[in-house]
C-alpha positions in Angstrom: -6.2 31.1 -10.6 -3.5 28.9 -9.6 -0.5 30.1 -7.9 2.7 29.8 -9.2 3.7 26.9 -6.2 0.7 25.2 -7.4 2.6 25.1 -11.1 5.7 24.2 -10.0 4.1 21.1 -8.1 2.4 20.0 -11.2 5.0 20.6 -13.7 7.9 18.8 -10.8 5.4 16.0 -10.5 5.2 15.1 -14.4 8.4 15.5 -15.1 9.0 13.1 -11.7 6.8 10.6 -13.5 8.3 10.8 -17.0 11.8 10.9 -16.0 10.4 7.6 -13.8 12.7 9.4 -10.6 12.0 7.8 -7.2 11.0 11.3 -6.3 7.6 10.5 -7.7 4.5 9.3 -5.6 0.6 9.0 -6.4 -1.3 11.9 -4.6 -4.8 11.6 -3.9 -6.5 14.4 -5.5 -3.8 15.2 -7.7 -1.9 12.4 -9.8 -1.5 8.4 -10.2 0.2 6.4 -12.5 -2.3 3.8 -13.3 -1.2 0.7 -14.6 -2.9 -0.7 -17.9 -4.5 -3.6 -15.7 -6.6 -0.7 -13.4 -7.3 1.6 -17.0 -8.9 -2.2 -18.8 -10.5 -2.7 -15.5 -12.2 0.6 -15.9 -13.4 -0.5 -19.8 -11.1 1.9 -20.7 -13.0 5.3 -19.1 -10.1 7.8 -18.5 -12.0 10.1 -16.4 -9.3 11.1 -13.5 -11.7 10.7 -10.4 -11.8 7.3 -11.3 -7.8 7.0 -10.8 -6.9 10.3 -8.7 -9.7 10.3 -6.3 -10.7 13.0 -3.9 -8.0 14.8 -1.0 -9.9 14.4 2.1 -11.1 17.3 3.9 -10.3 18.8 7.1 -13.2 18.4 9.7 -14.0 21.5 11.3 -16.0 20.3 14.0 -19.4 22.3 13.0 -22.1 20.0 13.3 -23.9 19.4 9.7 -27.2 21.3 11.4 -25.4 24.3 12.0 -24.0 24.7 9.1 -27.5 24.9 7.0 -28.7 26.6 9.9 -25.9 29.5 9.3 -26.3 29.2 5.2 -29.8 29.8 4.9 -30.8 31.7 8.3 -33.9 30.6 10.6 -37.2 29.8 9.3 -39.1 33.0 8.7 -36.1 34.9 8.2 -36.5 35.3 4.5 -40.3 35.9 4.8 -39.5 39.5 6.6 
């Protein structure tokens, strides 16, 4: 569900972009206004990933082993 901040972020950024204000900026993971040239180089495809991308994620330090390790337990664990 997305909290009503979350709206207001969405709905200030479109109308930033319609209204063509200097308040508006591309932010990855959530909006770019791609140019025709970027769209025809994409055949066309409007999928957003393919314009928006991805926010990157915060590293938490936890080593990818320990992780699975704490997801799914030691070996032998699920036989008991």
């Amino acid at each position: 569900m997305w909290k009503t901040a979350d709206i207001g972020t969405v709905a200030d950024t479109f109308h930033n972009w319609l209204n063509q204000t200097y308040d508006y900026e591309n932010v990855t993971g959530l909006c770019k206004s791609a140019s025709l040239a970027d769209i025809k180089k994409h055949k066309f495809v409007m999928t957003p990933g393919r314009y928006v991308g991805i926010q990157d994620e915060e590293d938490d330090y936890i080593p990818f082993e320990e992780k699975i390790e704490n997801l799914t337990g030691k070996p032998g664990d699920r036989c008991n």
